[in-house]
Gaussian input, Z-matrix of N, CA and C with variables (Angstrom, degrees):
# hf/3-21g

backbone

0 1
 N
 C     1     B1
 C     2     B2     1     A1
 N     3     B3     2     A2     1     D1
 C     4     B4     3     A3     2     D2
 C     5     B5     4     A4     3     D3
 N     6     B6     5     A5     4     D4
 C     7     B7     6     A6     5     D5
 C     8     B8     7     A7     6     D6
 N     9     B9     8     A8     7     D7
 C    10    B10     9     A9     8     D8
 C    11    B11    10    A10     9     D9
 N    12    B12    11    A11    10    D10
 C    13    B13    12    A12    11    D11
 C    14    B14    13    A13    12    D12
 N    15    B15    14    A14    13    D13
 C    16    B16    15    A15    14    D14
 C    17    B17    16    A16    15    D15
 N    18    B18    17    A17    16    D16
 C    19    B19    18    A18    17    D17
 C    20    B20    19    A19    18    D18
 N    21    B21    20    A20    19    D19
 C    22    B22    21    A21    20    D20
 C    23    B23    22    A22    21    D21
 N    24    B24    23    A23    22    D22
 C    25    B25    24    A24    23    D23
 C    26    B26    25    A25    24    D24
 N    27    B27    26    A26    25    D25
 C    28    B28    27    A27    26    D26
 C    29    B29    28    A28    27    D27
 N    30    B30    29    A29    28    D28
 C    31    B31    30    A30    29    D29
 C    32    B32    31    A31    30    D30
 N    33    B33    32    A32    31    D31
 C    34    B34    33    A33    32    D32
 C    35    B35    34    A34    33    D33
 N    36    B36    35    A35    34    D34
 C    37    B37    36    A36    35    D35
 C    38    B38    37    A37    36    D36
 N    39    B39    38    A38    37    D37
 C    40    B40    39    A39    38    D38
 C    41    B41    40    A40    39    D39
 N    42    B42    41    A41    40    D40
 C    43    B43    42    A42    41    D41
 C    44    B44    43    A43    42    D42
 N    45    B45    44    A44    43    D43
 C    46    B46    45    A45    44    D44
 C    47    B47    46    A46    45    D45
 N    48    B48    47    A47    46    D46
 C    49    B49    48    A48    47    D47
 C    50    B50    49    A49    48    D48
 N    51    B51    50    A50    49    D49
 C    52    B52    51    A51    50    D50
 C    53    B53    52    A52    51    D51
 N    54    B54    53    A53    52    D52
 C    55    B55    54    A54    53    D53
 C    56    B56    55    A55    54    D54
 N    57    B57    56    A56    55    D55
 C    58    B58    57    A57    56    D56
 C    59    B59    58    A58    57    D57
 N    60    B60    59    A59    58    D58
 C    61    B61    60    A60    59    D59
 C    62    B62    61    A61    60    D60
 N    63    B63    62    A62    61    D61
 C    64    B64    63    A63    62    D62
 C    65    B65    64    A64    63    D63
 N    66    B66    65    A65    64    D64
 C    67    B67    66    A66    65    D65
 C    68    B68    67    A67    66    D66
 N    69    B69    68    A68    67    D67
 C    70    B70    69    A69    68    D68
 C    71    B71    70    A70    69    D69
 N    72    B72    71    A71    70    D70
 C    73    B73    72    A72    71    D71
 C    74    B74    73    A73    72    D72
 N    75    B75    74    A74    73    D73
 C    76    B76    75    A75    74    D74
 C    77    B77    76    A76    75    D75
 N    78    B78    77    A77    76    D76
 C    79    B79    78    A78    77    D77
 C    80    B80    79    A79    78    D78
 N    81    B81    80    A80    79    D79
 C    82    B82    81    A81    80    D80
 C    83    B83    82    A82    81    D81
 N    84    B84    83    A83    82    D82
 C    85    B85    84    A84    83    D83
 C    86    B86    85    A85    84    D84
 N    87    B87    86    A86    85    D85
 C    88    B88    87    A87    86    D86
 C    89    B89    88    A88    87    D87
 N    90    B90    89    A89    88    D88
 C    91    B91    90    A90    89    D89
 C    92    B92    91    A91    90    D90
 N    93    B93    92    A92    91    D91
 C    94    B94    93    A93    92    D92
 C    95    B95    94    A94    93    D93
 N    96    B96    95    A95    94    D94
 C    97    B97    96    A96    95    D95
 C    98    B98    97    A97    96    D96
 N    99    B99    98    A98    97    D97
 C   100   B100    99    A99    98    D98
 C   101   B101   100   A100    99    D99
 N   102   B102   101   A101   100   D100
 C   103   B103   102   A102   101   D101
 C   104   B104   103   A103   102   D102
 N   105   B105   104   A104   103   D103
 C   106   B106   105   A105   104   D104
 C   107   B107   106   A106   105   D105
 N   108   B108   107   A107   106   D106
 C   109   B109   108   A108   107   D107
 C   110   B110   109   A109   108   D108
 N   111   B111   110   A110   109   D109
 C   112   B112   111   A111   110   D110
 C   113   B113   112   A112   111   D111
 N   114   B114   113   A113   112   D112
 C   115   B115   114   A114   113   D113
 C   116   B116   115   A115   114   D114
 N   117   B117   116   A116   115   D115
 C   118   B118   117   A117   116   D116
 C   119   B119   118   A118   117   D117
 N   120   B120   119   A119   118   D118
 C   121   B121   120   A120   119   D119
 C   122   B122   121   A121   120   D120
 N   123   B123   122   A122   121   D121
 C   124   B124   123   A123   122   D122
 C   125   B125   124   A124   123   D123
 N   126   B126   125   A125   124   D124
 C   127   B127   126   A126   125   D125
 C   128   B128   127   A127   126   D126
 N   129   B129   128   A128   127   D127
 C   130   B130   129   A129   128   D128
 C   131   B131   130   A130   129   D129
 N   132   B132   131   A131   130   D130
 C   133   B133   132   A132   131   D131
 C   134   B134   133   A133   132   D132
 N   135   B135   134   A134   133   D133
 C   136   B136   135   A135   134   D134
 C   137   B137   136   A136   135   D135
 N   138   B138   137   A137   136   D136
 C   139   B139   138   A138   137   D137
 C   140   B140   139   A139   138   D138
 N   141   B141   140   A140   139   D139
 C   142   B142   141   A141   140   D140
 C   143   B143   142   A142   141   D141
 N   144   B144   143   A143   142   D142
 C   145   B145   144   A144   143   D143
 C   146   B146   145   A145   144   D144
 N   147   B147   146   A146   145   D145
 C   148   B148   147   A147   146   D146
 C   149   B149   148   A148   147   D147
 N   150   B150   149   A149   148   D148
 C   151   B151   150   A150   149   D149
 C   152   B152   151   A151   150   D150
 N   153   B153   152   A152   151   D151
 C   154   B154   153   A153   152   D152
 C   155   B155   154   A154   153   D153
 N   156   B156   155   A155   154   D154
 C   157   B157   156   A156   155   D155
 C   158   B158   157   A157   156   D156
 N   159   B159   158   A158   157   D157
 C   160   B160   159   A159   158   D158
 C   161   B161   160   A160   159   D159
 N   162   B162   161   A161   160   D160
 C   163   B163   162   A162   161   D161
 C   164   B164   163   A163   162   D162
 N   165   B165   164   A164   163   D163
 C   166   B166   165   A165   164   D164
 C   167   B167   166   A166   165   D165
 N   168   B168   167   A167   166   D166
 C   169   B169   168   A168   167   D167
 C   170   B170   169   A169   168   D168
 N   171   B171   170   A170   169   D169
 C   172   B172   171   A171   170   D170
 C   173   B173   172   A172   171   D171
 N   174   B174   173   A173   172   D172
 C   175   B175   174   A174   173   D173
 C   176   B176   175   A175   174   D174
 N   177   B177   176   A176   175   D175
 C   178   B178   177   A177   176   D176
 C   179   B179   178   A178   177   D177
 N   180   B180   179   A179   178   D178
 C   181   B181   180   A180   179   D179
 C   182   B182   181   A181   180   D180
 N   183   B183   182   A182   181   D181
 C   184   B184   183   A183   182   D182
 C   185   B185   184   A184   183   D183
 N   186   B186   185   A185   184   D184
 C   187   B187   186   A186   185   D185
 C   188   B188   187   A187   186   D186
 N   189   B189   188   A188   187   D187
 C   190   B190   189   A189   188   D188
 C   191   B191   190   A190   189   D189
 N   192   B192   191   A191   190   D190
 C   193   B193   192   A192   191   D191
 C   194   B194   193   A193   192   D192
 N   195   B195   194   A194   193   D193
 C   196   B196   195   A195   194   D194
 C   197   B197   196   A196   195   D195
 N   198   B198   197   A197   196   D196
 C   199   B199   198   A198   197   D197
 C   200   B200   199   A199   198   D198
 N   201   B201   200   A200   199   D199
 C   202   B202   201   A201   200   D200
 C   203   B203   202   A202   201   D201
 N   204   B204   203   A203   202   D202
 C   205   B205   204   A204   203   D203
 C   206   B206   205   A205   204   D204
 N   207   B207   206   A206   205   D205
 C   208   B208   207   A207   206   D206
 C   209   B209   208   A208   207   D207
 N   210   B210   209   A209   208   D208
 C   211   B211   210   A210   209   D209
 C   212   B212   211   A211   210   D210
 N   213   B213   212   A212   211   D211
 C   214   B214   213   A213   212   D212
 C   215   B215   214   A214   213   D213
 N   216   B216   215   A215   214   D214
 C   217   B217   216   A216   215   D215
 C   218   B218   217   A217   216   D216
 N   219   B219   218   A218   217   D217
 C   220   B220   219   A219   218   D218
 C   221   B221   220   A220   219   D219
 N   222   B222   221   A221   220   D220
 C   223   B223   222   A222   221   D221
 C   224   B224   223   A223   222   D222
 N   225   B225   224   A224   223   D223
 C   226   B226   225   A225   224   D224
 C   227   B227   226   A226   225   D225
 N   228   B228   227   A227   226   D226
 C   229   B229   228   A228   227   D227
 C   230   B230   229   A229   228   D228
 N   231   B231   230   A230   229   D229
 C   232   B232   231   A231   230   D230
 C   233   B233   232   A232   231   D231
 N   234   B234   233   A233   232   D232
 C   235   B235   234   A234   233   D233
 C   236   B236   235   A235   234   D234
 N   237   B237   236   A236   235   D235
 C   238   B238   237   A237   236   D236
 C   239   B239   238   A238   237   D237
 N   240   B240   239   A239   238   D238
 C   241   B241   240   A240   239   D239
 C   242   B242   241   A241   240   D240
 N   243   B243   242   A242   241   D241
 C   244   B244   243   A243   242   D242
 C   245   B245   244   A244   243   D243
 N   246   B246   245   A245   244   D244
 C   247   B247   246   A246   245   D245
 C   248   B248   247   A247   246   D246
 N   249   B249   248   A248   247   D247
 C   250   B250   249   A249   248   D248
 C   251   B251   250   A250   249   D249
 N   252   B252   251   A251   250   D250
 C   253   B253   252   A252   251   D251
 C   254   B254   253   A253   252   D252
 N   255   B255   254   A254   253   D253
 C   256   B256   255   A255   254   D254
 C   257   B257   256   A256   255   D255
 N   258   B258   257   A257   256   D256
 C   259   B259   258   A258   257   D257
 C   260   B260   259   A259   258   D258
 N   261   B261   260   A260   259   D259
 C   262   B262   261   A261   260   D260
 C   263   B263   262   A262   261   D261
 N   264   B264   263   A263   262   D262
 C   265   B265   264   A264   263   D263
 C   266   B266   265   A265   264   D264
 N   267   B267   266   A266   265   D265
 C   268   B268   267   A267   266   D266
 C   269   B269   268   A268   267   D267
 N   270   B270   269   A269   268   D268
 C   271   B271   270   A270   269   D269
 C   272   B272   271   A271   270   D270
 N   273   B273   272   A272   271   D271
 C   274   B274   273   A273   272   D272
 C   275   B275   274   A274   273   D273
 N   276   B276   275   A275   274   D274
 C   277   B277   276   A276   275   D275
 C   278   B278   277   A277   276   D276
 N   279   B279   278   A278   277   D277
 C   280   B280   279   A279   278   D278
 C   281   B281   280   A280   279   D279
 N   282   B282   281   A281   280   D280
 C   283   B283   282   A282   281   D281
 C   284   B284   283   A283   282   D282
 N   285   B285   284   A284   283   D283
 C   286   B286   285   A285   284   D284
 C   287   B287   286   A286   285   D285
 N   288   B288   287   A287   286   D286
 C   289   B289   288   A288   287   D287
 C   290   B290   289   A289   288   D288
 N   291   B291   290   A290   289   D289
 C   292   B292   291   A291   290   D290
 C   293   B293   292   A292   291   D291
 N   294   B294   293   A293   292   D292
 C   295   B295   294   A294   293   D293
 C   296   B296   295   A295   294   D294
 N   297   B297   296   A296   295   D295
 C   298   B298   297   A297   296   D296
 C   299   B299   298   A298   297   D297
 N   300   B300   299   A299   298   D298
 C   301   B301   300   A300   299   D299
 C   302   B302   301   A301   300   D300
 N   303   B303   302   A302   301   D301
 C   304   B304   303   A303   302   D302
 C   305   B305   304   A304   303   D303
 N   306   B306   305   A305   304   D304
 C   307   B307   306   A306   305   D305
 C   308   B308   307   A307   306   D306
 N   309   B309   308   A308   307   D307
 C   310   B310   309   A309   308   D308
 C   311   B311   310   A310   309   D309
 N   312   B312   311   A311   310   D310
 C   313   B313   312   A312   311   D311
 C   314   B314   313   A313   312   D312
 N   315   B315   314   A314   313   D313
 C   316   B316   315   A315   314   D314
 C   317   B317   316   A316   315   D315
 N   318   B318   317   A317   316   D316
 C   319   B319   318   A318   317   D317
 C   320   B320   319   A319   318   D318
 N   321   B321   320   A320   319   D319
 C   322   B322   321   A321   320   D320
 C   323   B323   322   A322   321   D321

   B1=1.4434
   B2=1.5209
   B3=1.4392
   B4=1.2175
   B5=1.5195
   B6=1.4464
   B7=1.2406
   B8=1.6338
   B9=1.2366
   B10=1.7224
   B11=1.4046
   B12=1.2859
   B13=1.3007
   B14=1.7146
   B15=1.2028
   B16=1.7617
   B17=1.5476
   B18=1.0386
   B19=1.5524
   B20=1.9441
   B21=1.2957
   B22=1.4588
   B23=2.0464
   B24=0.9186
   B25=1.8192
   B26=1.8625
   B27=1.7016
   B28=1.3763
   B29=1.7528
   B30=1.6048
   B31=1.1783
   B32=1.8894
   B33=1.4111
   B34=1.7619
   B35=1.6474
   B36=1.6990
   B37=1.9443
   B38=0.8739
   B39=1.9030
   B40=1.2552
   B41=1.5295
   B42=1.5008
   B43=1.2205
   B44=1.5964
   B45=2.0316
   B46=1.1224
   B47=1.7451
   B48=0.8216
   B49=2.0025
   B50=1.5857
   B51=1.2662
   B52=1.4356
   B53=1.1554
   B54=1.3559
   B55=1.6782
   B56=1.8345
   B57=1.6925
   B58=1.8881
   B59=1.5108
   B60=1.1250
   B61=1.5581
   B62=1.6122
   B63=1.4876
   B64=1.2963
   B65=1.6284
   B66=0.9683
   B67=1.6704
   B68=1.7405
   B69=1.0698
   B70=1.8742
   B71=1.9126
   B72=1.4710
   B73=2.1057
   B74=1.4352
   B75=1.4138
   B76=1.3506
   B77=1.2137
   B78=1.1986
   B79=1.8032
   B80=0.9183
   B81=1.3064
   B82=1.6561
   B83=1.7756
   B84=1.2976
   B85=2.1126
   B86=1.2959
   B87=1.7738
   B88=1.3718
   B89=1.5027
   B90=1.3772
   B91=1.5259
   B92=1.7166
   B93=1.8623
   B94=1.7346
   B95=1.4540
   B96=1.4848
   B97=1.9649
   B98=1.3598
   B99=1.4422
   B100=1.2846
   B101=1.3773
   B102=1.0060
   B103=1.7137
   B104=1.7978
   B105=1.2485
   B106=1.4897
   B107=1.5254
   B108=1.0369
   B109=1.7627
   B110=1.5392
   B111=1.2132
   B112=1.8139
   B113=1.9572
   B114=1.3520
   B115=1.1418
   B116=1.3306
   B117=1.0394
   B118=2.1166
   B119=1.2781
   B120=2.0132
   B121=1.6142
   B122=1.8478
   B123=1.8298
   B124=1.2532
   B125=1.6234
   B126=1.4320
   B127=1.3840
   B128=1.7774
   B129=1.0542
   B130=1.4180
   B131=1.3840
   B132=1.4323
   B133=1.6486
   B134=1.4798
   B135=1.3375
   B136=1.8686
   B137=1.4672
   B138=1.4816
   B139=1.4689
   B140=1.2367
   B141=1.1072
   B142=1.6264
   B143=1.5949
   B144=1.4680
   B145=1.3688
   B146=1.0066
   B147=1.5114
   B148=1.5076
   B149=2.3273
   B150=1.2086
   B151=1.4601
   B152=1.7846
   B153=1.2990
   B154=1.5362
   B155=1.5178
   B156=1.6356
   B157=1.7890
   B158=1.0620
   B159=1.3022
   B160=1.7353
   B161=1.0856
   B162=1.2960
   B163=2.0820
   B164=0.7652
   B165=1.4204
   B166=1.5577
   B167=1.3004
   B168=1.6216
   B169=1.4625
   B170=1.5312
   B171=1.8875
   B172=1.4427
   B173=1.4981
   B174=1.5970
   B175=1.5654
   B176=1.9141
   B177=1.2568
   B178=1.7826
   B179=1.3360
   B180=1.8604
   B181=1.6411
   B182=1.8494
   B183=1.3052
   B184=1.6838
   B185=1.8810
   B186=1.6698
   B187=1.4848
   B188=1.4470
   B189=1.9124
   B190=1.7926
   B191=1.3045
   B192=1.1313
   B193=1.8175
   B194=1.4171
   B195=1.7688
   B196=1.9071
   B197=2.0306
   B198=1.1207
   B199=1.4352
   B200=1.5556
   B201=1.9286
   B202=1.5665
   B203=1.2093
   B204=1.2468
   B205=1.5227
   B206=1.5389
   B207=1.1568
   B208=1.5711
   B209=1.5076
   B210=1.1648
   B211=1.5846
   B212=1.4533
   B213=1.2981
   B214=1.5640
   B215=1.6138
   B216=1.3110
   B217=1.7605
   B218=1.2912
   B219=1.0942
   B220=1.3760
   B221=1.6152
   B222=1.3485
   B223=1.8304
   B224=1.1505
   B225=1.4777
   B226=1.5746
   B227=1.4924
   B228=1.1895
   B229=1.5790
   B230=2.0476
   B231=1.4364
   B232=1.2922
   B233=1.1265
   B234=1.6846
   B235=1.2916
   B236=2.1516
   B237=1.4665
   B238=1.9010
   B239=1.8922
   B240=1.1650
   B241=1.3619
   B242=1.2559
   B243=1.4631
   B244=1.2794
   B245=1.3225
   B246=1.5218
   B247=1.5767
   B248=1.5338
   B249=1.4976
   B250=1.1400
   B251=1.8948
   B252=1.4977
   B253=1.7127
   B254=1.8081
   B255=1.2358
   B256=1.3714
   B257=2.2022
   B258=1.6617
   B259=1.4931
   B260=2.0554
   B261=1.3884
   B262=1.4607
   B263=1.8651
   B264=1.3173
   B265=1.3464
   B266=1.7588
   B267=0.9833
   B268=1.2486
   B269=1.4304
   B270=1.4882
   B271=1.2608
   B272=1.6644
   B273=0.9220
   B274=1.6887
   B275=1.9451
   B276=1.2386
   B277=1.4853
   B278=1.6574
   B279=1.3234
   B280=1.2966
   B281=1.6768
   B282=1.3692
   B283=1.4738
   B284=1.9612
   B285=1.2526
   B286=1.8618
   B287=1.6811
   B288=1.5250
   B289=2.1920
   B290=1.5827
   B291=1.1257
   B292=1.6857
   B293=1.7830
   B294=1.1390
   B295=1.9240
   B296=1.5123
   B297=1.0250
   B298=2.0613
   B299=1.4808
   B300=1.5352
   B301=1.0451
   B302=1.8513
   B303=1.4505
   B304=1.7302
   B305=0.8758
   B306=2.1251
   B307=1.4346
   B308=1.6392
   B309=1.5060
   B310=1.1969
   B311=1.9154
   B312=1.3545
   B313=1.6670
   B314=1.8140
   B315=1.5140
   B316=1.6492
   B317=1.3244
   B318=1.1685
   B319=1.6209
   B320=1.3967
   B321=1.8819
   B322=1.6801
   B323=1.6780
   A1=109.37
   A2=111.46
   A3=111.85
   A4=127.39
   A5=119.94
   A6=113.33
   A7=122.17
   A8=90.12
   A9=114.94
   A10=111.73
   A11=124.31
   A12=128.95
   A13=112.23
   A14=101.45
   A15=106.57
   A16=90.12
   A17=134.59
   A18=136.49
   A19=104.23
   A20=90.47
   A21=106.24
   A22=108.72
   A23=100.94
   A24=96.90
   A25=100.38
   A26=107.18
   A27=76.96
   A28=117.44
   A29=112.46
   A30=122.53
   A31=108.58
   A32=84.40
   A33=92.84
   A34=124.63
   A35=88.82
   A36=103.62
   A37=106.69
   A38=142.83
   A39=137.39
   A40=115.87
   A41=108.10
   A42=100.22
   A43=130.48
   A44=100.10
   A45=121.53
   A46=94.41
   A47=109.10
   A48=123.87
   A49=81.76
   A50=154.95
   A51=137.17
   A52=144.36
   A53=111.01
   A54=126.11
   A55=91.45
   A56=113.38
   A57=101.85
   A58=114.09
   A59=122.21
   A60=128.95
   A61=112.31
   A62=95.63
   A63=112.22
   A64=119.64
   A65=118.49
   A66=126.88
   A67=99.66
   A68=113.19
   A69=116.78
   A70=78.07
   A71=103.51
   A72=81.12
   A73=98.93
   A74=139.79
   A75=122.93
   A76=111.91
   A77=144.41
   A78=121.55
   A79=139.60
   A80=114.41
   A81=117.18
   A82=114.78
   A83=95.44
   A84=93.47
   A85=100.27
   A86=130.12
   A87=92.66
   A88=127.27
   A89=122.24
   A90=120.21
   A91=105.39
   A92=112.96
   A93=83.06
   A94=111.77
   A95=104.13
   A96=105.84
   A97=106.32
   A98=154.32
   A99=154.90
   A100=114.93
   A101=114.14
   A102=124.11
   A103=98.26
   A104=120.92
   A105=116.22
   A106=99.56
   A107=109.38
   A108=120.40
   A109=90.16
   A110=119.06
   A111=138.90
   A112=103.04
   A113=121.24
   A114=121.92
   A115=135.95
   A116=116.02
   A117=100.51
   A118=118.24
   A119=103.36
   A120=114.87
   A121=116.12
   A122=97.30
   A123=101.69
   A124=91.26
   A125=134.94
   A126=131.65
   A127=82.42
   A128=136.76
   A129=119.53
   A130=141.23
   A131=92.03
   A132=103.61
   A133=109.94
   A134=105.11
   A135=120.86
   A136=83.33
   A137=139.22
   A138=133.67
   A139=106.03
   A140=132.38
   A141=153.23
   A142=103.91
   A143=121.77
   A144=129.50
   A145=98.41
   A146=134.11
   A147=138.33
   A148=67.09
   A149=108.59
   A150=125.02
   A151=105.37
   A152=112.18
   A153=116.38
   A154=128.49
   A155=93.82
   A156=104.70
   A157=98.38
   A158=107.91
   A159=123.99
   A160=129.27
   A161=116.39
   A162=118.77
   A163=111.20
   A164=129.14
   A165=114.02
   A166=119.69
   A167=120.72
   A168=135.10
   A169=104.58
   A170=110.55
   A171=92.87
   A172=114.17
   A173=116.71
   A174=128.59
   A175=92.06
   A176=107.96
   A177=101.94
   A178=100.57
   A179=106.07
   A180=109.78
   A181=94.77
   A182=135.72
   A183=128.04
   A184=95.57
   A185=116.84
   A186=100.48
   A187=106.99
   A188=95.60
   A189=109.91
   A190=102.72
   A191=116.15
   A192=103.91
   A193=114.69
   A194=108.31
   A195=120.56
   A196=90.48
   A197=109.23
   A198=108.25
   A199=143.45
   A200=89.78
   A201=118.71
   A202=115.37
   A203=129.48
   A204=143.74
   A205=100.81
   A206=101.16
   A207=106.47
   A208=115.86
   A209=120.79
   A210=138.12
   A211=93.36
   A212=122.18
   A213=127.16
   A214=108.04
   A215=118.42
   A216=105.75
   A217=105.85
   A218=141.69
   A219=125.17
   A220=123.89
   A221=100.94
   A222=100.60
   A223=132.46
   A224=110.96
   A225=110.23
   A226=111.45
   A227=118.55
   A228=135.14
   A229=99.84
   A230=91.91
   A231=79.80
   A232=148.19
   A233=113.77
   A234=137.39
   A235=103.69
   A236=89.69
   A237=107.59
   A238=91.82
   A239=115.66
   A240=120.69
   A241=100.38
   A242=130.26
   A243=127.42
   A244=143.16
   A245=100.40
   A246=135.25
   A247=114.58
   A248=101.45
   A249=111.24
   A250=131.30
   A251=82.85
   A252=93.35
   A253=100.78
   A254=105.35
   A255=123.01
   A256=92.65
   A257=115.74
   A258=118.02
   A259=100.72
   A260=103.00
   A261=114.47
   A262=118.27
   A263=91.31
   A264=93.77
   A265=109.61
   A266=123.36
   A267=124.66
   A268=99.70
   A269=131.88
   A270=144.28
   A271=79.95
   A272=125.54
   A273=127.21
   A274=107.69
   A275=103.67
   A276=119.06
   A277=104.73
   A278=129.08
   A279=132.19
   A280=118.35
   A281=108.08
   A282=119.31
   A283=92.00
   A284=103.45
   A285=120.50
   A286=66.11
   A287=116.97
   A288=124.56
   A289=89.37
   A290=138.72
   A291=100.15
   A292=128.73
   A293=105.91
   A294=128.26
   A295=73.52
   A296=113.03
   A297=130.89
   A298=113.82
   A299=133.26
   A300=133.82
   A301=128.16
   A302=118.97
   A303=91.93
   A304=107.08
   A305=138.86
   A306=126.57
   A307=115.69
   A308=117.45
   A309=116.93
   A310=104.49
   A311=111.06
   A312=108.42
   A313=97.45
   A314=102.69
   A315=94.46
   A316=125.73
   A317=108.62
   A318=116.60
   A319=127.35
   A320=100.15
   A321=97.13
   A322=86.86
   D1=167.78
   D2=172.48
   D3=-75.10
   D4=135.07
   D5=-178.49
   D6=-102.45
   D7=-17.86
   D8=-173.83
   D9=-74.79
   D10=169.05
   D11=147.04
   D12=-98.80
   D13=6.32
   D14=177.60
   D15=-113.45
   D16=-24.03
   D17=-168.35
   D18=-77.18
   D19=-57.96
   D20=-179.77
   D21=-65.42
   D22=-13.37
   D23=-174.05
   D24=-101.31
   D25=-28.36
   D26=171.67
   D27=-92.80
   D28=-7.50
   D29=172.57
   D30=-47.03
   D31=-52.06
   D32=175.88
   D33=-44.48
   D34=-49.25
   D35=-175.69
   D36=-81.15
   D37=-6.55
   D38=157.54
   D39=-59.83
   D40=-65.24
   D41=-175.36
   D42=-103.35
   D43=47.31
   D44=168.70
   D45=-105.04
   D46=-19.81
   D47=-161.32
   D48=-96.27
   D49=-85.89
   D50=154.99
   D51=-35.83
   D52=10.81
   D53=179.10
   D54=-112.99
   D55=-44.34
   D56=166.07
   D57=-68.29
   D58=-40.63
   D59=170.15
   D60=-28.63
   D61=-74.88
   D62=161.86
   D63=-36.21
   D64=-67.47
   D65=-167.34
   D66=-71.23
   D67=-17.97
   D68=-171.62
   D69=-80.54
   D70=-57.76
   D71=-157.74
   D72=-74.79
   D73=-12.04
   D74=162.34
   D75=-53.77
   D76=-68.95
   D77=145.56
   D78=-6.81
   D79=-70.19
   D80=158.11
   D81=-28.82
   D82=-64.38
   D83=-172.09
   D84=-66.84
   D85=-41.57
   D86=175.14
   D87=-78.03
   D88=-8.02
   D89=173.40
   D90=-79.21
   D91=-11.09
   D92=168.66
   D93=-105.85
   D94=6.97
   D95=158.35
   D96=-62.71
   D97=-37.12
   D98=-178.74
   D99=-86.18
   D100=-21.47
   D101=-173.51
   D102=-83.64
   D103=129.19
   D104=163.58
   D105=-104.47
   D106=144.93
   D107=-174.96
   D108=-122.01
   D109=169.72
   D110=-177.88
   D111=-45.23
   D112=-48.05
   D113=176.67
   D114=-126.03
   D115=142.42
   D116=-167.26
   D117=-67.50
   D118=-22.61
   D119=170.75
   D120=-49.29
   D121=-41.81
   D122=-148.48
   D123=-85.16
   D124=-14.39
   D125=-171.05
   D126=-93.11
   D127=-33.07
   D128=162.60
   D129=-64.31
   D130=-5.48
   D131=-178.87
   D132=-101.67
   D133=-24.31
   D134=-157.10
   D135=-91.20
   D136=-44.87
   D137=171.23
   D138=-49.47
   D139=-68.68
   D140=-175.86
   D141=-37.95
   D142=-42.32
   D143=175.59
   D144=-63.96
   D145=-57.56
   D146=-108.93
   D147=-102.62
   D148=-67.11
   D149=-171.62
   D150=-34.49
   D151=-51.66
   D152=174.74
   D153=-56.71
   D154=-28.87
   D155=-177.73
   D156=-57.66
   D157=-65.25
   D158=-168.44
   D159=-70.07
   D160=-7.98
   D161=132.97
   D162=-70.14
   D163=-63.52
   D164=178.58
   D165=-21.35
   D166=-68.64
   D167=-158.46
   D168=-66.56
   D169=-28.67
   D170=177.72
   D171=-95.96
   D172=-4.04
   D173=178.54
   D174=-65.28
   D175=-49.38
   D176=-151.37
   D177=-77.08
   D178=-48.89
   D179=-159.55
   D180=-80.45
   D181=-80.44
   D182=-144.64
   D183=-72.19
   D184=-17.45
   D185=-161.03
   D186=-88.05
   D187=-15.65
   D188=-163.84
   D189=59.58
   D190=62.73
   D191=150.20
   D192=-108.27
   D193=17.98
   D194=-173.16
   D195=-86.81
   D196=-13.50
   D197=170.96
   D198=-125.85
   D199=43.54
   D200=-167.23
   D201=-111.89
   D202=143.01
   D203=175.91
   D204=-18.23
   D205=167.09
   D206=175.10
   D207=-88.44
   D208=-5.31
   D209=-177.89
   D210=-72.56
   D211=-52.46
   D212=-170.29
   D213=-75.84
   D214=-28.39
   D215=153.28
   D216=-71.19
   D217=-60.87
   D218=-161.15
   D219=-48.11
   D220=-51.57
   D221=157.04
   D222=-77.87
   D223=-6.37
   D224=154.94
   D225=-70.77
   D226=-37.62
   D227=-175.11
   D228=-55.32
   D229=-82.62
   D230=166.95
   D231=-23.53
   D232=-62.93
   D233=-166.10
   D234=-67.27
   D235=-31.54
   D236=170.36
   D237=-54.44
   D238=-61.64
   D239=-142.56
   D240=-83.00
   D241=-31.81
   D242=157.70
   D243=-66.83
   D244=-6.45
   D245=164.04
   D246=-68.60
   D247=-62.51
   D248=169.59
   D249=-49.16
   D250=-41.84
   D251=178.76
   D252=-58.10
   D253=-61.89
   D254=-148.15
   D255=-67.06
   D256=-17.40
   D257=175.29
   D258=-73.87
   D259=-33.91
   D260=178.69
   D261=-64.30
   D262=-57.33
   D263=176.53
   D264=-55.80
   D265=-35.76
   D266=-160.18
   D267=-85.23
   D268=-29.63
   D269=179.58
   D270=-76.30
   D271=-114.78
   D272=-171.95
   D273=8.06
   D274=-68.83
   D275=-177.49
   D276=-26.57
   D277=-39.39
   D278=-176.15
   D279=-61.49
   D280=-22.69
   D281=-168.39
   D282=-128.66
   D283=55.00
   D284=-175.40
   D285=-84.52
   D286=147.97
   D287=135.23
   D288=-97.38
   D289=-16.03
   D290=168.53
   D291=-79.30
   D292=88.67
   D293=-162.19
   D294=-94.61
   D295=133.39
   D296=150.04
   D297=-86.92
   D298=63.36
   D299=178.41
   D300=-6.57
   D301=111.60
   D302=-163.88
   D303=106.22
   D304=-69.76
   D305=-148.17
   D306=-59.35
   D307=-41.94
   D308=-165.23
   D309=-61.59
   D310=-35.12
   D311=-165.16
   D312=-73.82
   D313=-40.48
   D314=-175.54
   D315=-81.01
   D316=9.13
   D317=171.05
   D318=-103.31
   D319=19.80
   D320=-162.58
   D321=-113.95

C-alpha cells in the first residue's frame, strides 16, 4: 500500500488515467455495435478483443494481480490462450459445411 502522500496521489492519477482508458473503449464497443464490418463473426471477435482488454486492465490494475506470483501469470497466460482459441473456433464456426437443410426456417 501506499505510504506516502506523494505515493497515494499518484496511485490516485493512475487509476483515474485507467478509469478514462476504460470509459474511451466503452465507446469504442458501443461505436463497433453500430459499425458493420465485412462479417458479423469478425464484429464479434473485434468486440470480444476490445471486451478482454478491459478485464484485463481491471483484472491487473483495481484487483492487483500486476503484483502476483508467477503461478497467477501462468494461468492467466493460459486462460488468455484459451480465450483466444475458443474467439477462433467461433470465427471458424461461420464457414461449418455441416448446414441441416430446413433447420434455420423451422425454428423461427
Amino acid at each position: 500500500m501506499a505510504d506516502s502522500h506523494e505515493e497515494i496521489h499518484k496511485s490516485i492519477k493512475r487509476i483515474k488515467i485507467i478509469g478514462l482508458v476504460l470509459a474511451f473503449f466503452t465507446i469504442v464497443t458501443v461505436w463497433l455495435s453500430t459499425v458493420e464490418l465485412p462479417t458479423h463473426s469478425l464484429n464479434i471477435l473485434v468486440g470480444m478483443i476490445v471486451a478482454t482488454f478491459k478485464a484485463g486492465l481491471v483484472a491487473l490494475i483495481f484487483m492487483h494481480l500486476n503484483h502476483e506470483a508467477k503461478l497467477i501469470y501462468k494461468i492467466l497466460a493460459f486462460t488468455a490462450a484459451f480465450a483466444i482459441a475458443l474467439f477462433f473456433l467461433f470465427v471458424f464456426s461461420a464457414s461449418d459445411p455441416l448446414v441441416f437443410p430446413g433447420f434455420y426456417e423451422s425454428n423461427q
